[in-house]
mmCIF file of the N, C-alpha and C atoms, coordinates in Angstrom:
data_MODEL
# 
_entry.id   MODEL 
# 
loop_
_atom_site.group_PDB 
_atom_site.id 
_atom_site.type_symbol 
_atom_site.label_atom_id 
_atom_site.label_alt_id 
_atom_site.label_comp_id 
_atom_site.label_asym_id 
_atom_site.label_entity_id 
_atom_site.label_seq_id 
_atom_site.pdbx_PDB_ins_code 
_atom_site.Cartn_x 
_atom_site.Cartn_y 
_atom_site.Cartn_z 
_atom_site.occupancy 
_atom_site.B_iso_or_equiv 
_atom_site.pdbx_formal_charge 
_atom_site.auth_seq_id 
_atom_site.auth_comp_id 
_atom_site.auth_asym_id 
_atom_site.auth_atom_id 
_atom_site.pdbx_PDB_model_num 
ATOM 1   N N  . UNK A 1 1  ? 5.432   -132.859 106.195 1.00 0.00 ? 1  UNK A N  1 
ATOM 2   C CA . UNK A 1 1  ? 3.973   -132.731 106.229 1.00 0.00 ? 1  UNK A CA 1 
ATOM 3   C C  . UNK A 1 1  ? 3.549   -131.269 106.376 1.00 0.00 ? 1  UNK A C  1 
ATOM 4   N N  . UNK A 1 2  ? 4.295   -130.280 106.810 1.00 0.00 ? 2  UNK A N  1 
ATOM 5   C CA . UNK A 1 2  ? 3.632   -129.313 107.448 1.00 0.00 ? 2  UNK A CA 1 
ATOM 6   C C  . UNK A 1 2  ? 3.623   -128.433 105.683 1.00 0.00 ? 2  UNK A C  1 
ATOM 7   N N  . UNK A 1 3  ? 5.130   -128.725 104.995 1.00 0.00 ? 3  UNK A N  1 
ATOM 8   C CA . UNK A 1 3  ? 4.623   -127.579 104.239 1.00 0.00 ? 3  UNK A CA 1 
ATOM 9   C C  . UNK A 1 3  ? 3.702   -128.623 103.469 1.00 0.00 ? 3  UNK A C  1 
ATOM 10  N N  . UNK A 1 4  ? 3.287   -129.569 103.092 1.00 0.00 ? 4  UNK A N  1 
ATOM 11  C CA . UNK A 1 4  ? 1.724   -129.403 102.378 1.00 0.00 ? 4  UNK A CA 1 
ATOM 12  C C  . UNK A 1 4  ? 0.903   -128.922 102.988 1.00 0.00 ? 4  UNK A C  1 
ATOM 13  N N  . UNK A 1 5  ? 0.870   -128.279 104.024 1.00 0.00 ? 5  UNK A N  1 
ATOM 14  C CA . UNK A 1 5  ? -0.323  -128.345 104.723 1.00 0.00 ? 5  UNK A CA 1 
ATOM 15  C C  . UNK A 1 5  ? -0.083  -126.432 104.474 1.00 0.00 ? 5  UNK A C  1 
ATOM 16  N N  . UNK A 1 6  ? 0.841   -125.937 104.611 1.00 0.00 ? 6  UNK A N  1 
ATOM 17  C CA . UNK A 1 6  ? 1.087   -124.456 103.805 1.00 0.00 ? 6  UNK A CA 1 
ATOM 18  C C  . UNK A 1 6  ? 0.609   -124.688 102.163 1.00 0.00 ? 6  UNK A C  1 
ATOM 19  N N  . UNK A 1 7  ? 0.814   -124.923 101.483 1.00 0.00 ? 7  UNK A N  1 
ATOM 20  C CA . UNK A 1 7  ? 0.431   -125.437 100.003 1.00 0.00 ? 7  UNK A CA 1 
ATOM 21  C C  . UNK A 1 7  ? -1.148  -125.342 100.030 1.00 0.00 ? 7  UNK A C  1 
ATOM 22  N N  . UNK A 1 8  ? -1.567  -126.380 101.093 1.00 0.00 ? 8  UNK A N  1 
ATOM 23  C CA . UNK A 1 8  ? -3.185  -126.706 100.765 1.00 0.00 ? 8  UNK A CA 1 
ATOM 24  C C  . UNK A 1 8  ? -3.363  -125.185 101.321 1.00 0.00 ? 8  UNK A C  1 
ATOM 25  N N  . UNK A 1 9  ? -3.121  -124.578 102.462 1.00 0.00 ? 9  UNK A N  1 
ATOM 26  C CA . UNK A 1 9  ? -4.072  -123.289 102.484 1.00 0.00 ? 9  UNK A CA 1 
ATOM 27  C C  . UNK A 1 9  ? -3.943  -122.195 101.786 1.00 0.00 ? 9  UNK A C  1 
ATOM 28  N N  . UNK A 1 10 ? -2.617  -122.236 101.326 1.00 0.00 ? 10 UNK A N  1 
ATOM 29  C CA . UNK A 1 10 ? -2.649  -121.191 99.968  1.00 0.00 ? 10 UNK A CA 1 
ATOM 30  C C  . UNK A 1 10 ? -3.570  -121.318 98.604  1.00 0.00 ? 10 UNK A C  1 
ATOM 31  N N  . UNK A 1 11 ? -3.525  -122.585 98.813  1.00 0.00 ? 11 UNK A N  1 
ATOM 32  C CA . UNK A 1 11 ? -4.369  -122.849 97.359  1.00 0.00 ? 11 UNK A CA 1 
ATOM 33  C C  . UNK A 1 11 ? -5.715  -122.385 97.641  1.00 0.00 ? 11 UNK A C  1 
ATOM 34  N N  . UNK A 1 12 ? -6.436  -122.706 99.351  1.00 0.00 ? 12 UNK A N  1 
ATOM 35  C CA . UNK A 1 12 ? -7.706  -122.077 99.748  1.00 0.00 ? 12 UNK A CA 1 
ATOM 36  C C  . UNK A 1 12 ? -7.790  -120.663 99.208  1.00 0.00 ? 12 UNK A C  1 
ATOM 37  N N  . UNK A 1 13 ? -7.280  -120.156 99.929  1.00 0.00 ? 13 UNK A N  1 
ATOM 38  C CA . UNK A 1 13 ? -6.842  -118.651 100.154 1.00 0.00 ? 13 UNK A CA 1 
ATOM 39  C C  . UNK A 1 13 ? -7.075  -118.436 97.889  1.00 0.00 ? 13 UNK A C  1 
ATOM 40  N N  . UNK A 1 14 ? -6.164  -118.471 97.287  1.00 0.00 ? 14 UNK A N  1 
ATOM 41  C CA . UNK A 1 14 ? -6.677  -118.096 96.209  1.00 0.00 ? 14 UNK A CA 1 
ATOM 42  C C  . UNK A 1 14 ? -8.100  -118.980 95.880  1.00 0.00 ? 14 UNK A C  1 
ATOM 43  N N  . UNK A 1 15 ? -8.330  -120.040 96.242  1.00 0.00 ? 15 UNK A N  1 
ATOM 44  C CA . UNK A 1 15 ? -9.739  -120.270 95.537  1.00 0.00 ? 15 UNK A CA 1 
ATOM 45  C C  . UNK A 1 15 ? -10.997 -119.636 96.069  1.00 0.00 ? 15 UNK A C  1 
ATOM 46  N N  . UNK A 1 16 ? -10.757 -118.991 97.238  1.00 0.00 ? 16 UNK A N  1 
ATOM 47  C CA . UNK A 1 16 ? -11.862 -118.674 97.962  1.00 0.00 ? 16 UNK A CA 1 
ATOM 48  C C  . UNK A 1 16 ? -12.071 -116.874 97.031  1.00 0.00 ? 16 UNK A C  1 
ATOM 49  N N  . UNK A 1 17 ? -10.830 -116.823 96.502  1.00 0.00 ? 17 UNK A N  1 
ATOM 50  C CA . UNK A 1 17 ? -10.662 -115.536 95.637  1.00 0.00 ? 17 UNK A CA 1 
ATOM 51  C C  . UNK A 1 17 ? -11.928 -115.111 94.872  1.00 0.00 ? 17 UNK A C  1 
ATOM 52  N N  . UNK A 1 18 ? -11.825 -116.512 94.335  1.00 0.00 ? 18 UNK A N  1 
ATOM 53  C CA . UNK A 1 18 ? -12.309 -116.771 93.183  1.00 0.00 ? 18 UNK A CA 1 
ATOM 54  C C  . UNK A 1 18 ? -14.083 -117.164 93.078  1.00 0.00 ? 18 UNK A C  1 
ATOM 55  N N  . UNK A 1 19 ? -14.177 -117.886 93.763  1.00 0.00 ? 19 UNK A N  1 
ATOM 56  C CA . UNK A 1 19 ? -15.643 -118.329 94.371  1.00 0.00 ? 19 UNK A CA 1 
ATOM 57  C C  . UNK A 1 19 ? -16.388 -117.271 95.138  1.00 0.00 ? 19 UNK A C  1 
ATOM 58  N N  . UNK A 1 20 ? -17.817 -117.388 94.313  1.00 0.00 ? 20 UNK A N  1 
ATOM 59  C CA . UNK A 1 20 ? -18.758 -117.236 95.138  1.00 0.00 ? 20 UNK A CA 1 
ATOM 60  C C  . UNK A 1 20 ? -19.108 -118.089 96.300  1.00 0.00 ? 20 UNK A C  1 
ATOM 61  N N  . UNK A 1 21 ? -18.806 -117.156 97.146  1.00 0.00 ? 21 UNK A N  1 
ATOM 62  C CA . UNK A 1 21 ? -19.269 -117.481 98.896  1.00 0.00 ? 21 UNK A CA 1 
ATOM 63  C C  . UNK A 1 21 ? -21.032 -117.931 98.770  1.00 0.00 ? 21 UNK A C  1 
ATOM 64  N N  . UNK A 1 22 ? -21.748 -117.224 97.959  1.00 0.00 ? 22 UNK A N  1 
ATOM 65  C CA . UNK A 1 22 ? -23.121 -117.653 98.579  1.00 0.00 ? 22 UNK A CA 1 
ATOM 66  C C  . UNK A 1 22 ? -23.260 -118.706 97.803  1.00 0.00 ? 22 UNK A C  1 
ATOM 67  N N  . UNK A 1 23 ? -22.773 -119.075 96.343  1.00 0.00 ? 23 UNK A N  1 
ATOM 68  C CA . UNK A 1 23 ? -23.396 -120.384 95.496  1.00 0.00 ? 23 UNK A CA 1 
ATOM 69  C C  . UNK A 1 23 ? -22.397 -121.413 95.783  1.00 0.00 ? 23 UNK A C  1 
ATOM 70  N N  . UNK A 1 24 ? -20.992 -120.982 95.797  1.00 0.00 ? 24 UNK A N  1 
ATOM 71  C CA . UNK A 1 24 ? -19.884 -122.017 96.001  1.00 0.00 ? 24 UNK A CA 1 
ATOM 72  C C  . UNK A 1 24 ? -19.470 -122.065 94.523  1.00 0.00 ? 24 UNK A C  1 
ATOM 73  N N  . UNK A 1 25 ? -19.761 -121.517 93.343  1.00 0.00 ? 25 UNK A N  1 
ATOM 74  C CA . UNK A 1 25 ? -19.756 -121.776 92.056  1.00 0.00 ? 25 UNK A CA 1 
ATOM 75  C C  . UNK A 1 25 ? -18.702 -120.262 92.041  1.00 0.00 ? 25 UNK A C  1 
ATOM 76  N N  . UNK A 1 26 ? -18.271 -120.652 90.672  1.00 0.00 ? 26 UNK A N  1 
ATOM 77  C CA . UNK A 1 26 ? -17.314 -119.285 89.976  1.00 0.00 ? 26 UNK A CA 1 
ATOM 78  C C  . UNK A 1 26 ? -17.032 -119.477 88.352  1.00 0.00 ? 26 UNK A C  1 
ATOM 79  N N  . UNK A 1 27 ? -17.146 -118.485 87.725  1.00 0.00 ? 27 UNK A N  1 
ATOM 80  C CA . UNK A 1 27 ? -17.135 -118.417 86.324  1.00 0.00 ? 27 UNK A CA 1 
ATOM 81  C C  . UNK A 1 27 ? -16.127 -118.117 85.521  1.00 0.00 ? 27 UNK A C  1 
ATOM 82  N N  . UNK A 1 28 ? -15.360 -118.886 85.090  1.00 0.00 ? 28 UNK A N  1 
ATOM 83  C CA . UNK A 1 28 ? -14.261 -118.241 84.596  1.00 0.00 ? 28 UNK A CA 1 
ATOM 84  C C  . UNK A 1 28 ? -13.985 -118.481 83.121  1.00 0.00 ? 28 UNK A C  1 
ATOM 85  N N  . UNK A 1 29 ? -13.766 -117.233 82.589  1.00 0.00 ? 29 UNK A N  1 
ATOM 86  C CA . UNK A 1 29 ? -13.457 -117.178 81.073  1.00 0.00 ? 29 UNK A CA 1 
ATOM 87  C C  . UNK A 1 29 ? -11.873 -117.284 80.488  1.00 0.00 ? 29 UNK A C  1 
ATOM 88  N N  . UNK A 1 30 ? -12.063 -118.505 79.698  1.00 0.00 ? 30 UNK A N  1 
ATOM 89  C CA . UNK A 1 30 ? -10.558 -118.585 79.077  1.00 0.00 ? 30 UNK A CA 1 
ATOM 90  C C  . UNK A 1 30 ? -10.117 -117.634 77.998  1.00 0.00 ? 30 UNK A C  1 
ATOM 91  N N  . UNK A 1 31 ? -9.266  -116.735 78.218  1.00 0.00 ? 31 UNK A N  1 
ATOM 92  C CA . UNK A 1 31 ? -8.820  -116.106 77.299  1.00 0.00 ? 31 UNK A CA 1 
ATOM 93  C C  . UNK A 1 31 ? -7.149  -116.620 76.214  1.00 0.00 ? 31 UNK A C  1 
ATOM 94  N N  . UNK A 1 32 ? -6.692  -117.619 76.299  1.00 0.00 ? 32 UNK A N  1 
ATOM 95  C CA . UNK A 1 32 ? -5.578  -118.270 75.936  1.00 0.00 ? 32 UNK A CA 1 
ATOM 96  C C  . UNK A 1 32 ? -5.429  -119.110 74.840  1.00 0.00 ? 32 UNK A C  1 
ATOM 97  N N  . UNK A 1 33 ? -6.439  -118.653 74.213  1.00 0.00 ? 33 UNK A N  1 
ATOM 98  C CA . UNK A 1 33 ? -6.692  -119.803 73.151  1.00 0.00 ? 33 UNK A CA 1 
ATOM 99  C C  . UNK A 1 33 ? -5.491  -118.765 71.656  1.00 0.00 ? 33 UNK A C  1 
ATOM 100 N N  . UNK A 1 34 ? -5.293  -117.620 71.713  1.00 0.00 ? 34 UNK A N  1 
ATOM 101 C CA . UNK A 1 34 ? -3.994  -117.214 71.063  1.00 0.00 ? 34 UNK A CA 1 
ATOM 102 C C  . UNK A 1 34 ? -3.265  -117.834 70.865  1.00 0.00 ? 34 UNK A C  1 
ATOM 103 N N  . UNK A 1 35 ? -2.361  -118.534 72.020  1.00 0.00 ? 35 UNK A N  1 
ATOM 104 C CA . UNK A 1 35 ? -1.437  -119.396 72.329  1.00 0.00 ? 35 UNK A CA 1 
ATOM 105 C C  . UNK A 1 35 ? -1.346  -120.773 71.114  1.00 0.00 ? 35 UNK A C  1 
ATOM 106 N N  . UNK A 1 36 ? -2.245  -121.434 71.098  1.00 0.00 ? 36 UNK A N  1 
ATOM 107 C CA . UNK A 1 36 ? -2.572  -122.358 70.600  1.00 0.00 ? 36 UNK A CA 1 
ATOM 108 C C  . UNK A 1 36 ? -3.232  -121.914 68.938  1.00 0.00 ? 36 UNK A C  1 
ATOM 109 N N  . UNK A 1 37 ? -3.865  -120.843 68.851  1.00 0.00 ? 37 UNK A N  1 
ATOM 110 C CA . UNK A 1 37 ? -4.813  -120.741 67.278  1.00 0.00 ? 37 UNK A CA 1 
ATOM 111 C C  . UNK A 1 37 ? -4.469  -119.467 66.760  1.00 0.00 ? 37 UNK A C  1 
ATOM 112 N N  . UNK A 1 38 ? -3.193  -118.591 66.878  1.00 0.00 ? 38 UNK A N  1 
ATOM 113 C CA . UNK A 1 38 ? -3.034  -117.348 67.076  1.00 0.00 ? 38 UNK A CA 1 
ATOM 114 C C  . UNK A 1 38 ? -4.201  -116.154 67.230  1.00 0.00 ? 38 UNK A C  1 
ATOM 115 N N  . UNK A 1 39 ? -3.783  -115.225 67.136  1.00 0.00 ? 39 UNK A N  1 
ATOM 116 C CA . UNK A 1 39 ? -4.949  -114.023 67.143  1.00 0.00 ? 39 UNK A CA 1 
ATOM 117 C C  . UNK A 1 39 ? -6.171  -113.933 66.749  1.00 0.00 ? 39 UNK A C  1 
ATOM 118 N N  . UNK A 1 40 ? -6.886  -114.281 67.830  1.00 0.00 ? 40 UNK A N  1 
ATOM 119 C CA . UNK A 1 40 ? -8.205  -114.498 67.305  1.00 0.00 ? 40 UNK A CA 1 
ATOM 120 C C  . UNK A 1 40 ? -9.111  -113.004 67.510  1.00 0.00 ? 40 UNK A C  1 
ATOM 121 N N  . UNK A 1 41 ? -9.942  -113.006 66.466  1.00 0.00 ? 41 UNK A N  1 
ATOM 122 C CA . UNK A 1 41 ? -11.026 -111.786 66.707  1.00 0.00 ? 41 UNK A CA 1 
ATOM 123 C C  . UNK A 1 41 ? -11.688 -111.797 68.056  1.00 0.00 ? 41 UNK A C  1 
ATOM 124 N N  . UNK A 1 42 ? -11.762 -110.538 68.702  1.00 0.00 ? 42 UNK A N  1 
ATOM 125 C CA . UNK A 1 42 ? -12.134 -110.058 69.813  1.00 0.00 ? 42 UNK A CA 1 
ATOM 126 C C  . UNK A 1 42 ? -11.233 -110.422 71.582  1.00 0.00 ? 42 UNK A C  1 
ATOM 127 N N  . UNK A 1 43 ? -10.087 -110.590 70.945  1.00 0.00 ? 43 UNK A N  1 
ATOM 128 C CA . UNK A 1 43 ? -8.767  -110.458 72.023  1.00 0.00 ? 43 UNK A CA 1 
ATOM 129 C C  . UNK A 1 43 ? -7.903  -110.302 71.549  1.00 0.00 ? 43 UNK A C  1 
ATOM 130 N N  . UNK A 1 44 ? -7.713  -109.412 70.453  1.00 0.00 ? 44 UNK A N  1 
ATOM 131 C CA . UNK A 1 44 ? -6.765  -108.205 69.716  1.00 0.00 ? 44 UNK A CA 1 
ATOM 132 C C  . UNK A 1 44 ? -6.618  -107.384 70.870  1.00 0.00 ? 44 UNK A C  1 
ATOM 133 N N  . UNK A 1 45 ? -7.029  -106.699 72.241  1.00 0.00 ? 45 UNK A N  1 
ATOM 134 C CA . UNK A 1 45 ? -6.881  -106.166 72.661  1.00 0.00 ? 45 UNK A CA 1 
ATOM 135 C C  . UNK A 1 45 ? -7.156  -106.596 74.534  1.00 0.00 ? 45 UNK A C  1 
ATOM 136 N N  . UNK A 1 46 ? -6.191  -107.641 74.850  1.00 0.00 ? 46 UNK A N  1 
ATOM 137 C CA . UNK A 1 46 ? -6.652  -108.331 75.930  1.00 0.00 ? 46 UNK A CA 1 
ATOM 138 C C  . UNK A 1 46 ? -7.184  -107.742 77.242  1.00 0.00 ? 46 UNK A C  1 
ATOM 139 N N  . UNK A 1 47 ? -6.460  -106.511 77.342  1.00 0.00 ? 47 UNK A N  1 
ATOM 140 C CA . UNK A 1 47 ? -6.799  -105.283 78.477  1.00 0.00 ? 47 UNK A CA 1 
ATOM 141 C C  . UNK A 1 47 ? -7.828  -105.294 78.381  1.00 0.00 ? 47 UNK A C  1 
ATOM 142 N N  . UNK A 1 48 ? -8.064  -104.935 77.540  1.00 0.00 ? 48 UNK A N  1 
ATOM 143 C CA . UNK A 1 48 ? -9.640  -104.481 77.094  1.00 0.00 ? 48 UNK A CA 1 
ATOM 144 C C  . UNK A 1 48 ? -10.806 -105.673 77.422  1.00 0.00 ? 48 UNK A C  1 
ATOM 145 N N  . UNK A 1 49 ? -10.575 -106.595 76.571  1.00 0.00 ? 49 UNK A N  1 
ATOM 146 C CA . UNK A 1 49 ? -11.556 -107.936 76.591  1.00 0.00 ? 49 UNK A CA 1 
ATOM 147 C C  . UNK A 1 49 ? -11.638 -108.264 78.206  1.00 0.00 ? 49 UNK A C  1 
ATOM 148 N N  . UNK A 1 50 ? -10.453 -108.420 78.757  1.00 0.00 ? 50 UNK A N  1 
ATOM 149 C CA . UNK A 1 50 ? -10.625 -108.590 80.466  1.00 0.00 ? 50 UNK A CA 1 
ATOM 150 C C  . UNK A 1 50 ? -11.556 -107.911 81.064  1.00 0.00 ? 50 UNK A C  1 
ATOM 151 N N  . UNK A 1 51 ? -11.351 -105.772 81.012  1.00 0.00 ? 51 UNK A N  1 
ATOM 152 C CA . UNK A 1 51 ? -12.039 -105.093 81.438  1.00 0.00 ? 51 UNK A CA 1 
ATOM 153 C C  . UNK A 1 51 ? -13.417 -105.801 81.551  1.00 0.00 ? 51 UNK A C  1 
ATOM 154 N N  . UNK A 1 52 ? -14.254 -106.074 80.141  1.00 0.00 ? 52 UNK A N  1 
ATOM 155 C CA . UNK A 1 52 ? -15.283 -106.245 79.785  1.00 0.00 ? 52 UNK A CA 1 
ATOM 156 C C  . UNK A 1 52 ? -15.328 -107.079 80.003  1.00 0.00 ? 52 UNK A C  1 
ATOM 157 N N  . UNK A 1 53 ? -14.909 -109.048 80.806  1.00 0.00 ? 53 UNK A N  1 
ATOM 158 C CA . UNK A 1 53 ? -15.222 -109.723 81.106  1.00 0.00 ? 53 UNK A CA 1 
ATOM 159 C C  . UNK A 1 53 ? -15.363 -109.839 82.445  1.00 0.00 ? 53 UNK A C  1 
ATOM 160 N N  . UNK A 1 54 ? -14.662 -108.583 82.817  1.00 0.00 ? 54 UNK A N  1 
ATOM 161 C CA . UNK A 1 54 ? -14.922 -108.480 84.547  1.00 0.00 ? 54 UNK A CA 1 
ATOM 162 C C  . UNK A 1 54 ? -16.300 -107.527 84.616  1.00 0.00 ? 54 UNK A C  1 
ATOM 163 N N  . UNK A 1 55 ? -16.081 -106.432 83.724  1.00 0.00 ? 55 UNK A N  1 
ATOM 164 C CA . UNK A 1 55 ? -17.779 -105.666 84.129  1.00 0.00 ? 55 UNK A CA 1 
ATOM 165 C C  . UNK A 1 55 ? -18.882 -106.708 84.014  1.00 0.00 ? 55 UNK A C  1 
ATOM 166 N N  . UNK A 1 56 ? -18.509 -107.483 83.175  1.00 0.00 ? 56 UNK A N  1 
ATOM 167 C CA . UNK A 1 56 ? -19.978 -108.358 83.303  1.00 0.00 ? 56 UNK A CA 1 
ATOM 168 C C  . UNK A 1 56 ? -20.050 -109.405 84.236  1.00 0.00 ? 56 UNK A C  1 
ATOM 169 N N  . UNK A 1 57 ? -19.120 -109.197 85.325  1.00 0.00 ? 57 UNK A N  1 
ATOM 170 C CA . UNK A 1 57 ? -19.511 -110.545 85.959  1.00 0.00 ? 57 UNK A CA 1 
ATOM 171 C C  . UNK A 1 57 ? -18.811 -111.780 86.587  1.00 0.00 ? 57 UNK A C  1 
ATOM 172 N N  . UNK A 1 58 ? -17.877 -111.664 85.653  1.00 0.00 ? 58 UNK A N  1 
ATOM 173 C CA . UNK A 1 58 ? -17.114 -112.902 85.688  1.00 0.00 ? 58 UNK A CA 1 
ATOM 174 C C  . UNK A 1 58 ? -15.954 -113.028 86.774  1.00 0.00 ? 58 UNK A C  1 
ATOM 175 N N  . UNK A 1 59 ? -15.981 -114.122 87.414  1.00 0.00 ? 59 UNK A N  1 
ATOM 176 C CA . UNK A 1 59 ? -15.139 -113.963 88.549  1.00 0.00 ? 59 UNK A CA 1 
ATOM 177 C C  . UNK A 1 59 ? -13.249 -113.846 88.324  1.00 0.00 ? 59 UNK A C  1 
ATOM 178 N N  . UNK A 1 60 ? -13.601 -114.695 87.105  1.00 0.00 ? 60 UNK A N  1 
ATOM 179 C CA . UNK A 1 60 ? -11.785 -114.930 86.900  1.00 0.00 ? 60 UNK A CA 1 
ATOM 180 C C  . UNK A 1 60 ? -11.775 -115.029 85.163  1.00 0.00 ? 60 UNK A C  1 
ATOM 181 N N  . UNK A 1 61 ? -10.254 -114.708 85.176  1.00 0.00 ? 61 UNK A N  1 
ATOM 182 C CA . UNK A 1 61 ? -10.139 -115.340 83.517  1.00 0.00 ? 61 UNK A CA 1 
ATOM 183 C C  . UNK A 1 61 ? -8.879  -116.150 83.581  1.00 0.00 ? 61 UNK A C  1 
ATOM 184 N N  . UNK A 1 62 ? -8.654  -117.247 82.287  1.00 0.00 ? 62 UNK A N  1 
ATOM 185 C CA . UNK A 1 62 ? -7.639  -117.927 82.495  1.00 0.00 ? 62 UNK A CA 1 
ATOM 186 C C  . UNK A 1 62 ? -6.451  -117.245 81.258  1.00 0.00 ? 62 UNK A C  1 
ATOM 187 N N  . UNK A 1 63 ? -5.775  -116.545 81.395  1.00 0.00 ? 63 UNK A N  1 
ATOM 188 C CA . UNK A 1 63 ? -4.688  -116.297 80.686  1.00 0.00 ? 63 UNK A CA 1 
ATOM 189 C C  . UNK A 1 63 ? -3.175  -116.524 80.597  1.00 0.00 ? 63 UNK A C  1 
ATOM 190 N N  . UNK A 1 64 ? -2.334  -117.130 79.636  1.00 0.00 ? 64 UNK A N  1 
ATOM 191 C CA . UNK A 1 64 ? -1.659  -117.329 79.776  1.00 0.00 ? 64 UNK A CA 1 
ATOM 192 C C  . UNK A 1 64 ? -0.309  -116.455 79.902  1.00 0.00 ? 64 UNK A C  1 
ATOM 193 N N  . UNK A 1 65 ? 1.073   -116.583 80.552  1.00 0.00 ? 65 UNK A N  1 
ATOM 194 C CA . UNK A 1 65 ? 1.908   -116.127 81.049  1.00 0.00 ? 65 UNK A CA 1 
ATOM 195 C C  . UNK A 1 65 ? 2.253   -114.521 80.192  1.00 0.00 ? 65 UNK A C  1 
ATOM 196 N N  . UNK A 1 66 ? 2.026   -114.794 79.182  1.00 0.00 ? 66 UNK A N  1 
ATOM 197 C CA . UNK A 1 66 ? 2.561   -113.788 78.254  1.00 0.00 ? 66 UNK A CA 1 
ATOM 198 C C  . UNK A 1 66 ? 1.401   -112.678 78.066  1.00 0.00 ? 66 UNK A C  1 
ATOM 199 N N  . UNK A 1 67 ? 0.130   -112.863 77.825  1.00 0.00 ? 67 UNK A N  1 
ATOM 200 C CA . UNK A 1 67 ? -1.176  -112.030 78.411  1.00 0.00 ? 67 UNK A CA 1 
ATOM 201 C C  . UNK A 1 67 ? -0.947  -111.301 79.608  1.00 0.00 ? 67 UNK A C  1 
ATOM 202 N N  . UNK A 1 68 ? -0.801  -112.102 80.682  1.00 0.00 ? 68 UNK A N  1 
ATOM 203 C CA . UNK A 1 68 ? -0.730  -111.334 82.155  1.00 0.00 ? 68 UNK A CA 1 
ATOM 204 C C  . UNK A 1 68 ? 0.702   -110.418 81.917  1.00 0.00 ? 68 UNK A C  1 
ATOM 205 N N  . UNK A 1 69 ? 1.767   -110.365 81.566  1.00 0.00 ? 69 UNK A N  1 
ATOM 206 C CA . UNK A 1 69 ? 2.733   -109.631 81.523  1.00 0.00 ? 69 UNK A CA 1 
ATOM 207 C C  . UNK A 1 69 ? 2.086   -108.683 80.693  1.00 0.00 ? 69 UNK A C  1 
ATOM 208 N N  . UNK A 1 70 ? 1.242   -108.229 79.806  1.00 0.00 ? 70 UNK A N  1 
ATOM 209 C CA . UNK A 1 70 ? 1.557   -107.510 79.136  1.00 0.00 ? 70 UNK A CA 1 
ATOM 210 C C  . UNK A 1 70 ? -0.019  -106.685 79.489  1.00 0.00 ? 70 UNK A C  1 
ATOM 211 N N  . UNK A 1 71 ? -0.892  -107.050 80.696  1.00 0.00 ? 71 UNK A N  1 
ATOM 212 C CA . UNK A 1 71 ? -2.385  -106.851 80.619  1.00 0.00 ? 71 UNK A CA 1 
ATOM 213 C C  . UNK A 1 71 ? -2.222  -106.152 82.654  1.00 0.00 ? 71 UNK A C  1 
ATOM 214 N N  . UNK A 1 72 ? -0.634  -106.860 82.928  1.00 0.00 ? 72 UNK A N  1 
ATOM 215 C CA . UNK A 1 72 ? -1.351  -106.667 84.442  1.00 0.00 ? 72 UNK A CA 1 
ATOM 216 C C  . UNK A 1 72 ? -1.069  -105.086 85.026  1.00 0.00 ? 72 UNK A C  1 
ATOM 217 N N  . UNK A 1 73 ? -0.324  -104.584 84.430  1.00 0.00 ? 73 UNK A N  1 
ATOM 218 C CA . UNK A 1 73 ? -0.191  -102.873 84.943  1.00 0.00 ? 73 UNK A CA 1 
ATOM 219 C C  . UNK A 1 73 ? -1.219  -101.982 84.204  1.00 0.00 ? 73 UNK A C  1 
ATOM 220 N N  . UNK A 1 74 ? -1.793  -102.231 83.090  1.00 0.00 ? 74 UNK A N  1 
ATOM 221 C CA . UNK A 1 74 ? -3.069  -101.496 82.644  1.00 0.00 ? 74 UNK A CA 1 
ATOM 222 C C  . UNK A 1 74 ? -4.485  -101.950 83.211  1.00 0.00 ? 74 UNK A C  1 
ATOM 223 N N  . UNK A 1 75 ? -4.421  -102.744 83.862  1.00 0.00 ? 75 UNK A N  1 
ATOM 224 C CA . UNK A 1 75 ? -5.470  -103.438 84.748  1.00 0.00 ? 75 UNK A CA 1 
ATOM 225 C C  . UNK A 1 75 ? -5.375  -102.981 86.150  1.00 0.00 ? 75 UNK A C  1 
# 
């Protein structure tokens, strides 16, 4: 029992990451659709598209394994 109970507060701990504290809401943009439809126009350059989905706002993005390896040290 105890480690779910490590599990459930880790999972807090990143969702609270993620969420707005004052609405309880969070916005997150999928960027992974590559994966599935290859290279699509306007995430030719995922660093980039992230940058610009975080200046505007957005709390999180969903990218898949191979994105984050290649996006998380220029970020």
């Amino acid at each position: 029992m105890t480690h779910q109970r490590i599990q459930d507060v880790g999972k807090e701990v990143r969702y609270n990451r993620i969420v707005n504290p004052e609405t309880g809401k969070m916005v997150l943009i999928p960027l992974d659709h590559g994966v599935i439809l290859g290279p699509m126009t306007g995430i030719e350059h995922p660093a980039e598209t992230i940058r610009q989905v975080a200046d505007g706002g957005a709390d999180g993005v969903i990218i898949n394994s191979g994105i984050a390896r290649s996006v998380i040290k220029p970020i």
